[in-house]
ZARO-943783 format. One record per atom (N, C-alpha, C, O): residue number from 1; z, y, x. Coordinates in nm, 4 decimals. Layout:
# residues N
NUM, Z, Y, X
...
***
This chain:
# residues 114
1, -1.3891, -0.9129, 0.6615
1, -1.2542, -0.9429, 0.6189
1, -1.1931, -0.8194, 0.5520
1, -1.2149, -0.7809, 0.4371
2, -1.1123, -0.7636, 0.6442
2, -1.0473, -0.6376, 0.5364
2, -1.0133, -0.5253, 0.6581
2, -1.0382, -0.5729, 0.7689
3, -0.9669, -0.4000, 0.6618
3, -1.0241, -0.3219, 0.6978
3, -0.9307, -0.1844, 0.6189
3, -0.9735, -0.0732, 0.5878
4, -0.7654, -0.2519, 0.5993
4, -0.6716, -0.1595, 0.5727
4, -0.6067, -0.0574, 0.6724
4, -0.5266, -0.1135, 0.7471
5, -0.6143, 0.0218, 0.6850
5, -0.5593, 0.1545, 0.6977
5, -0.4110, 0.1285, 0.6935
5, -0.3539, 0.0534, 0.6143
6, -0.3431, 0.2178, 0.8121
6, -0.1892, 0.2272, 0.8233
6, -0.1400, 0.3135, 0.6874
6, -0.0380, 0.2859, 0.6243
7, -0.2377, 0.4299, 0.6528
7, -0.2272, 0.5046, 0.5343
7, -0.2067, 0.4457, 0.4590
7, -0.0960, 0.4202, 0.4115
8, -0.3512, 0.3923, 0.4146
8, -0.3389, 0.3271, 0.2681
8, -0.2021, 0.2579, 0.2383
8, -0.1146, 0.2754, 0.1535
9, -0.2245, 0.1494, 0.3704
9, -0.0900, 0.0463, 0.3320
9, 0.0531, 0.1106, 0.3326
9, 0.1382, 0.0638, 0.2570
10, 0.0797, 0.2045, 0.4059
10, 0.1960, 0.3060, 0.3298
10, 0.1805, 0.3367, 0.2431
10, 0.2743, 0.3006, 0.1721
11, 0.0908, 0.4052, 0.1757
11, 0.1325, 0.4837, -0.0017
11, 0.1153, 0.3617, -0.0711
11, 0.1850, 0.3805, -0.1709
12, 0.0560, 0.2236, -0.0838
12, 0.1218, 0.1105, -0.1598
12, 0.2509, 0.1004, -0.1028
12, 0.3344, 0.1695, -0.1612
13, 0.2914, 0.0365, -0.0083
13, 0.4566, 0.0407, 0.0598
13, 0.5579, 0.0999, -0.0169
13, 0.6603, 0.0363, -0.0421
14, 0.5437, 0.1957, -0.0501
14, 0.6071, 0.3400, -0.0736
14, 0.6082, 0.3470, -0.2405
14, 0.7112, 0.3805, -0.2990
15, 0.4657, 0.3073, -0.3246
15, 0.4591, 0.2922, -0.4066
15, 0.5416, 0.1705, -0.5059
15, 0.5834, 0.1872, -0.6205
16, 0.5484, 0.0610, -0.4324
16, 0.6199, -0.0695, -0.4447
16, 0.7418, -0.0224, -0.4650
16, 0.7837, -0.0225, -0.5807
17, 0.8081, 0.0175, -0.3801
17, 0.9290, 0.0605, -0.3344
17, 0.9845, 0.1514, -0.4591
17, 1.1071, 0.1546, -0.4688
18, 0.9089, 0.2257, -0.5556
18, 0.9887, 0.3265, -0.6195
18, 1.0367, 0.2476, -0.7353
18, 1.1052, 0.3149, -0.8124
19, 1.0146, 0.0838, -0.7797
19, 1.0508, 0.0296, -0.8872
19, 1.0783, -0.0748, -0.8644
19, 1.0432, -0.1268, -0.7585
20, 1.1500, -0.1396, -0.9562
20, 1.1933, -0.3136, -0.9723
20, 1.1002, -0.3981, -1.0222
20, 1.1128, -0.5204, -1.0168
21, 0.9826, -0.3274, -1.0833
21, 0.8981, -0.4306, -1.1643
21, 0.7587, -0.4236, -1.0492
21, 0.7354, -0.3516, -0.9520
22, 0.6720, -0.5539, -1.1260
22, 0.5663, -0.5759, -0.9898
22, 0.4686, -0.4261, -1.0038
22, 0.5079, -0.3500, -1.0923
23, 0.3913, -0.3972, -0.9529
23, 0.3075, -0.2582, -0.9747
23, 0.2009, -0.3430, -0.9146
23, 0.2214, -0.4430, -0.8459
24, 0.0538, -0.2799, -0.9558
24, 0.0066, -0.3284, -0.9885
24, -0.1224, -0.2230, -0.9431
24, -0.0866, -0.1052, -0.9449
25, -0.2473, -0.2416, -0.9080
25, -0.3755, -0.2025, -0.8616
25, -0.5103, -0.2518, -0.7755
25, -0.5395, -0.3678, -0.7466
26, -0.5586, -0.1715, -0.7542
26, -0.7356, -0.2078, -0.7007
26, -0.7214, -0.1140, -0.6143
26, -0.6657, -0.0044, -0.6100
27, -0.8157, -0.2132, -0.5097
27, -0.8752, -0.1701, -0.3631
27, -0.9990, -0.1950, -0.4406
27, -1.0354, -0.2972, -0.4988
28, -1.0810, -0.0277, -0.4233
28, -1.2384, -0.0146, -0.4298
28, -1.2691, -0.0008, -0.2744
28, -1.1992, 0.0641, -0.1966
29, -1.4091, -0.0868, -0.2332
29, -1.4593, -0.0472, -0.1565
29, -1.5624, 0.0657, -0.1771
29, -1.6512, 0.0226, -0.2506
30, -1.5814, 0.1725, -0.1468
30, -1.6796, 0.2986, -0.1125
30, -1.7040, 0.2387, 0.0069
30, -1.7075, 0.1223, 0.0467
31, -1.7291, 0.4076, 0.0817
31, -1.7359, 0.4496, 0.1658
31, -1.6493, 0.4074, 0.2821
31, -1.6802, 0.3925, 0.4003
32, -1.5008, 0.3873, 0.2035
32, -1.4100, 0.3418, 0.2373
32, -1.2968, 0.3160, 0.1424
32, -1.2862, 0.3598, 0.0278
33, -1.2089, 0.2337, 0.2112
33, -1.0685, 0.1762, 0.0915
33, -1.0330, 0.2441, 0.0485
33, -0.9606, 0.3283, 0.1017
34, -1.0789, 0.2413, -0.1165
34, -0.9410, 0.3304, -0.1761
34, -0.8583, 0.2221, -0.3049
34, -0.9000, 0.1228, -0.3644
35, -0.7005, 0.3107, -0.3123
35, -0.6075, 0.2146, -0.3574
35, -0.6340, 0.2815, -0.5188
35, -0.6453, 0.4041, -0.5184
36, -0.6407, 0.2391, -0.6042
36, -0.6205, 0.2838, -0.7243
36, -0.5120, 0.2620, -0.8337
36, -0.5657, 0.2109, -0.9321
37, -0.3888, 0.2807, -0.8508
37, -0.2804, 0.1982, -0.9098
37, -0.3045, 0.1965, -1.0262
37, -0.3337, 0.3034, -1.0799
38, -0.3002, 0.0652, -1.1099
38, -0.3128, 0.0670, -1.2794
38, -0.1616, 0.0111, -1.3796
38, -0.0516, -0.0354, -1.3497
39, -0.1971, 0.0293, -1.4448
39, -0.0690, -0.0231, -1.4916
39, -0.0265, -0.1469, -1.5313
39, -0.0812, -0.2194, -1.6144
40, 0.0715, -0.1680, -1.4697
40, 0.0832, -0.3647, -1.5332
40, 0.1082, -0.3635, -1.7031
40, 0.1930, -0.3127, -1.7764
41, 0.0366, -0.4134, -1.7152
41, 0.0208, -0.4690, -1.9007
41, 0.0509, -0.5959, -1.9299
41, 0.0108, -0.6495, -2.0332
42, 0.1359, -0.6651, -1.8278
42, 0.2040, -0.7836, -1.8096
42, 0.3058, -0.7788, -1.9329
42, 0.3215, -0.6599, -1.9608
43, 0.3626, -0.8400, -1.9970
43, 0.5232, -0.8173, -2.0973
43, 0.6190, -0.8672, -2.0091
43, 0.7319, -0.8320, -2.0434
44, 0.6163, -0.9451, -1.8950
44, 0.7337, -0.9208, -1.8365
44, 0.7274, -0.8819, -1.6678
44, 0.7323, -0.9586, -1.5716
45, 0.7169, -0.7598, -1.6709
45, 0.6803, -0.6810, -1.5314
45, 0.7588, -0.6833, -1.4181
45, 0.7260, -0.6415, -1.3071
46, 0.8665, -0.7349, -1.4506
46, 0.9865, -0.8288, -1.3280
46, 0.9589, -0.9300, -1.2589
46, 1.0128, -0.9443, -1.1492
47, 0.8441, -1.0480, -1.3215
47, 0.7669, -1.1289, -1.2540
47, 0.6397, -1.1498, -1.2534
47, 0.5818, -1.2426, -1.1968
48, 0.5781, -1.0371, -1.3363
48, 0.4192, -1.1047, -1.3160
48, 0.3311, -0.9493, -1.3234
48, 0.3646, -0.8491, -1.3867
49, 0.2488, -0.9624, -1.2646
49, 0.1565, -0.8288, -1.3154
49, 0.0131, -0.8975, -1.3703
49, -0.0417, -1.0014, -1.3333
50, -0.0268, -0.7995, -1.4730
50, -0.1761, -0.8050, -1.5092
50, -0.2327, -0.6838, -1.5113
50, -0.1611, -0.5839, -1.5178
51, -0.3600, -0.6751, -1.5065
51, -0.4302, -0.5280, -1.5461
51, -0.5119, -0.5635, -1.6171
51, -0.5344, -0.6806, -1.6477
52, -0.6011, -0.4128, -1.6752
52, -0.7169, -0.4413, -1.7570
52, -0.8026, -0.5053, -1.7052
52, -0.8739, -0.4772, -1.6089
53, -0.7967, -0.6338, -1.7960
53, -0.9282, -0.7230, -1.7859
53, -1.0643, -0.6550, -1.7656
53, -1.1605, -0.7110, -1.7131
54, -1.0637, -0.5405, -1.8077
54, -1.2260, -0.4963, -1.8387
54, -1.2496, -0.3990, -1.6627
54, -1.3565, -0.3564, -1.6188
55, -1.1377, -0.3909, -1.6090
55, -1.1466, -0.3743, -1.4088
55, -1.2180, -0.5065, -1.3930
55, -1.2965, -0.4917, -1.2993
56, -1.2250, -0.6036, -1.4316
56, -1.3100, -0.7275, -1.3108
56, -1.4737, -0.6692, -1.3422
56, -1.5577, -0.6866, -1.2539
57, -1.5193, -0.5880, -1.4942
57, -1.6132, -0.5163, -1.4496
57, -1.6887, -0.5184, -1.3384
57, -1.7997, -0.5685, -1.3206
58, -1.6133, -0.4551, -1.2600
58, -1.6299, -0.3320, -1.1352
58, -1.6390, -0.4321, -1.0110
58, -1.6302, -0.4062, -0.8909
59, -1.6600, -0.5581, -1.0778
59, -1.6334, -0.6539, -0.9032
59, -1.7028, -0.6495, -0.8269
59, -1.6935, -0.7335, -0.7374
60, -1.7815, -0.5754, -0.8232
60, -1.8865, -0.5760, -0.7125
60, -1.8444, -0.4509, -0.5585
60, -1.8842, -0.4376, -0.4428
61, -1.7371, -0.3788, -0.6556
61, -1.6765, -0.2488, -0.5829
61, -1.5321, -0.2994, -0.5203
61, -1.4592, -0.2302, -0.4492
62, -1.5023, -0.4598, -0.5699
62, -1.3165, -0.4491, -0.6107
62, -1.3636, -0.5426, -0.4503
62, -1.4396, -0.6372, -0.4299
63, -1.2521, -0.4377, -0.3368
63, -1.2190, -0.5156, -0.2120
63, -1.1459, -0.6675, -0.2373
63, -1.1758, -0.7837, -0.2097
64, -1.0080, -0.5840, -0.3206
64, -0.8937, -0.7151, -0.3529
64, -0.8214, -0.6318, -0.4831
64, -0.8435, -0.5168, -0.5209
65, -0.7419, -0.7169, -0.5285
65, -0.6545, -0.7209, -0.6245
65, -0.5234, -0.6630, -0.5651
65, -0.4899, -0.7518, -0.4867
66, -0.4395, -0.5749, -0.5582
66, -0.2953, -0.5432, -0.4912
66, -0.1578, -0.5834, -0.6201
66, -0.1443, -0.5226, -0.7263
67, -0.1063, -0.6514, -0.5919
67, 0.0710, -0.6076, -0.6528
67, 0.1508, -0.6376, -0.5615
67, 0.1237, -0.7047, -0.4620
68, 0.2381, -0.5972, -0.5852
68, 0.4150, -0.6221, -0.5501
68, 0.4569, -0.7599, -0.5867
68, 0.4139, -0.8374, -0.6721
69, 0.5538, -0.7697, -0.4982
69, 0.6599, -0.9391, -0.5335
69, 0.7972, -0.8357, -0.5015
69, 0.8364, -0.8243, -0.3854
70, 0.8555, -0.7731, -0.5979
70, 0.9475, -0.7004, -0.5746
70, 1.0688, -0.7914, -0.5490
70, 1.1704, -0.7310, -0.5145
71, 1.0798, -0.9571, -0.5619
71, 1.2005, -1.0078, -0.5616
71, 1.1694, -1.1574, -0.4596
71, 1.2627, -1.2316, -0.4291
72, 1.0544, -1.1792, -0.4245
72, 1.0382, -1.2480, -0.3569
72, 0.9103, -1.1997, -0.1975
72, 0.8895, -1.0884, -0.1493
73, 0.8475, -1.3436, -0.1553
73, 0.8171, -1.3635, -0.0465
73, 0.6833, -1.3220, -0.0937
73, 0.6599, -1.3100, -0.2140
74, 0.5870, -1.2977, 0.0061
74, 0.4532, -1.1989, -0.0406
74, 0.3276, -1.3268, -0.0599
74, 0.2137, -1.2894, -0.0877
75, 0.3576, -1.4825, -0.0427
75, 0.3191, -1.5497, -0.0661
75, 0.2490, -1.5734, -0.2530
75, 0.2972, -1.5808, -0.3660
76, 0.1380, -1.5767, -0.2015
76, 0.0390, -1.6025, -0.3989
76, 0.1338, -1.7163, -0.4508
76, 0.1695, -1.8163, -0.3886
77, 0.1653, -1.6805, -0.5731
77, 0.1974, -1.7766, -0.6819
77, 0.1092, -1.8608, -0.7291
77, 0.0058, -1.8700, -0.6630
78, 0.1200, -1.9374, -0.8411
78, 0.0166, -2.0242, -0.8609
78, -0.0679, -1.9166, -0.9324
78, -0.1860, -1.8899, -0.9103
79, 0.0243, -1.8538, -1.0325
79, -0.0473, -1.7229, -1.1320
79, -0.1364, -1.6930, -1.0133
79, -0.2492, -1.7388, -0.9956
80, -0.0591, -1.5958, -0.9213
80, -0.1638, -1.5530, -0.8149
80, -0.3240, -1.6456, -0.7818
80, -0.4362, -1.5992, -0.8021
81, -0.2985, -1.7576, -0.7375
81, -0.4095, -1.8227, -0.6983
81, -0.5117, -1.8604, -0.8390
81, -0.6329, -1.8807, -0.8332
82, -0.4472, -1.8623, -0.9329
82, -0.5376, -1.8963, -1.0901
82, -0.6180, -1.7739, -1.0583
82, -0.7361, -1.8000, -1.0357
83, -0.5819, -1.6334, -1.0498
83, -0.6460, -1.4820, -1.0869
83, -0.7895, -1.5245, -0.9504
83, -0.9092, -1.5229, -0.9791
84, -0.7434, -1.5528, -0.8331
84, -0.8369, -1.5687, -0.7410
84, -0.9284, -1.6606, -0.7745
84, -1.0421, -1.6197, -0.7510
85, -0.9230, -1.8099, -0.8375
85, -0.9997, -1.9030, -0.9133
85, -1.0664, -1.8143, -1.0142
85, -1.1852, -1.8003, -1.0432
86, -1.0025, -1.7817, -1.0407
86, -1.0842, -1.6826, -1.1799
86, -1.2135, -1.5992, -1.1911
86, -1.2884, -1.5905, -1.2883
87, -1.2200, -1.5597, -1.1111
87, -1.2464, -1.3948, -1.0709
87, -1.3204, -1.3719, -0.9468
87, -1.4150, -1.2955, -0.9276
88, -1.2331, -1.4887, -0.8280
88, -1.3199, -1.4825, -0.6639
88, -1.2973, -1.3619, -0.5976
88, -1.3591, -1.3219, -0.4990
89, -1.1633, -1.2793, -0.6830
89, -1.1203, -1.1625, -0.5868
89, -0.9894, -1.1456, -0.4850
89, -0.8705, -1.1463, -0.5171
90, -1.0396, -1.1323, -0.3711
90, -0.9266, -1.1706, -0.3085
90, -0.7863, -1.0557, -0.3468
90, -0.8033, -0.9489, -0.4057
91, -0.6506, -1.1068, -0.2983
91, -0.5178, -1.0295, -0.3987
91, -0.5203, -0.9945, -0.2353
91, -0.5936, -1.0464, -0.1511
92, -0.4181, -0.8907, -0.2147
92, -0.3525, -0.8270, -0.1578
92, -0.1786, -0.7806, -0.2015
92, -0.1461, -0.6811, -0.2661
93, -0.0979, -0.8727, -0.1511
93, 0.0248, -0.8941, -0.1520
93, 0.1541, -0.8126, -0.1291
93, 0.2174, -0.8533, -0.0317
94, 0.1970, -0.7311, -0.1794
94, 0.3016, -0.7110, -0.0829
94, 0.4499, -0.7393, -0.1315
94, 0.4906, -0.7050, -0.2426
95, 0.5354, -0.8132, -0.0257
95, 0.7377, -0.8282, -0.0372
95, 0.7391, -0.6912, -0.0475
95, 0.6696, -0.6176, 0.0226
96, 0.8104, -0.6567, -0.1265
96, 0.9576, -0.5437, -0.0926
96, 1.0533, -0.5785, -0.0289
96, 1.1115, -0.5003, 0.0463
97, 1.0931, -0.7142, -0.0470
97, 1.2407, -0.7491, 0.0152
97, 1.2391, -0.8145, 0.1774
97, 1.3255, -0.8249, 0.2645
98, 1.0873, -0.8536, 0.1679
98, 1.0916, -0.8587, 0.3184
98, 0.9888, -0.7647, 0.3881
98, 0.9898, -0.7727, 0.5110
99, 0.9088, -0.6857, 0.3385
99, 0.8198, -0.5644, 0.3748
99, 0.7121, -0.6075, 0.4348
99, 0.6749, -0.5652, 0.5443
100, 0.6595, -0.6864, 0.3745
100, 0.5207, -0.7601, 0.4240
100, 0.3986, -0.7676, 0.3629
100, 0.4123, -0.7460, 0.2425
101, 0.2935, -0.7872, 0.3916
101, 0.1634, -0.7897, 0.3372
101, 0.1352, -0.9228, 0.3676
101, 0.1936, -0.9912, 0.4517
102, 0.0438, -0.9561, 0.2958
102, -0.0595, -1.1129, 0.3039
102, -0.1859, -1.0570, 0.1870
102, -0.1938, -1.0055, 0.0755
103, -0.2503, -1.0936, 0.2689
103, -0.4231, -1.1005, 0.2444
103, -0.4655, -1.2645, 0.2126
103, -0.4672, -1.3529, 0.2982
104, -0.5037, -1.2840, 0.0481
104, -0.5055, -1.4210, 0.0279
104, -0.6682, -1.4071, 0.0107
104, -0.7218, -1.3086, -0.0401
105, -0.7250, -1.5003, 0.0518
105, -0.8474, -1.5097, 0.0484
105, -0.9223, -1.6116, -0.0620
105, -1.0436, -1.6060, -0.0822
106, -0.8385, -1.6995, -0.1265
106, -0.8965, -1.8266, -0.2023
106, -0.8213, -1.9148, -0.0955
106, -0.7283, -1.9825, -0.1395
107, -0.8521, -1.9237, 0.0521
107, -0.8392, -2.0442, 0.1324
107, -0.6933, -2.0473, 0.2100
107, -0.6124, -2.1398, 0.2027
108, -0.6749, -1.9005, 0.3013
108, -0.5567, -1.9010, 0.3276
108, -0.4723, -1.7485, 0.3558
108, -0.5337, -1.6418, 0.3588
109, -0.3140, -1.7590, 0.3765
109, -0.3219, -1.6221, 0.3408
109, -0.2841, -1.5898, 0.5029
109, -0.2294, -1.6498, 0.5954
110, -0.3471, -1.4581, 0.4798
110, -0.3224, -1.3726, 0.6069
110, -0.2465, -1.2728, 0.6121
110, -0.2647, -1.1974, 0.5165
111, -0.1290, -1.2227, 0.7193
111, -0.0578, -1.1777, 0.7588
111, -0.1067, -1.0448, 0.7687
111, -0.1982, -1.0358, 0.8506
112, -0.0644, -0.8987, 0.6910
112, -0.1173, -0.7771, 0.7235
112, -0.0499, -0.6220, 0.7795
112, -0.0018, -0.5273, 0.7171
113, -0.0679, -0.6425, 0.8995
113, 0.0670, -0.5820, 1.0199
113, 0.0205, -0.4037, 0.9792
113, -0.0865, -0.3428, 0.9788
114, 0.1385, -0.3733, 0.9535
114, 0.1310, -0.1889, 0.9404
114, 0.2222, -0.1028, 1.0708
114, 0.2250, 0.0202, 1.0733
***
C-alpha cells in the first residue's frame, strides 16, 4: 500500500499551504519515498493541476501522483479519477481547507493520518 512518512507528509502540508493554486508533484519510490514537486502546467491552477506528461515515463519508480485541492475536500475529481484510468497511478490528495490526505487507489480512497 503506501508507506508515508510524518516528514514527507509535512513538507507537502507545508508546501500546499504556501499558495492558492493546486501544486503539484511525484512520489518516487527508491530506497524510500521521495516527494518531488513539479510544476503545474495546468492554465488554470486554481482548479486543476497537470504535469509533464513525459513524468509517466518514470512509472515504474512513480509511488503516486500528489496535488493540492486548495479550495475543496481531498476527495478525486472526476479529472482526478480520468489521470488514474489513464496511467494506473495511484494520486495522493491533499485539502488545505480541511488538512487532510486521501490515498486513491483506482478503487477506493483512503484516509492518510499525519
Amino acid at each position: 500500500m503506501h508507506e508515508f512518512t510524518n516528514i514527507l507528509l509535512n513538507e507537502i502540508k507545508l508546501k500546499s499551504l504556501e499558495t492558492s493554486e493546486e501544486i503539484a508533484g511525484v512520489i518516487f519510490k527508491f530506497k524510500e519515498l521521495n516527494f518531488f514537486q513539479m510544476d503545474n502546467i495546468s492554465h488554470s491552477k486554481e482548479g486543476e493541476f497537470e504535469i509533464d506528461p513525459k513524468v509517466i515515463l518514470l512509472k515504474d519508480k512513480i509511488h503516486c501522483i500528489f496535488h493540492s485541492h486548495p479550495i475543496s475536500d481531498a476527495a478525486p475529481s472526476c479529472r482526478d479519477r480520468n489521470i488514474f484510468k489513464n496511467h494506473k497511478i495511484p494520486l495522493l490528495i491533499y485539502s488545505c481547507i480541511y488538512d487532510n490526505f486521501v490515498f486513491f487507489d483506482g478503487e477506493e480512497c483512503k484516509p492518510i493520518k499525519v
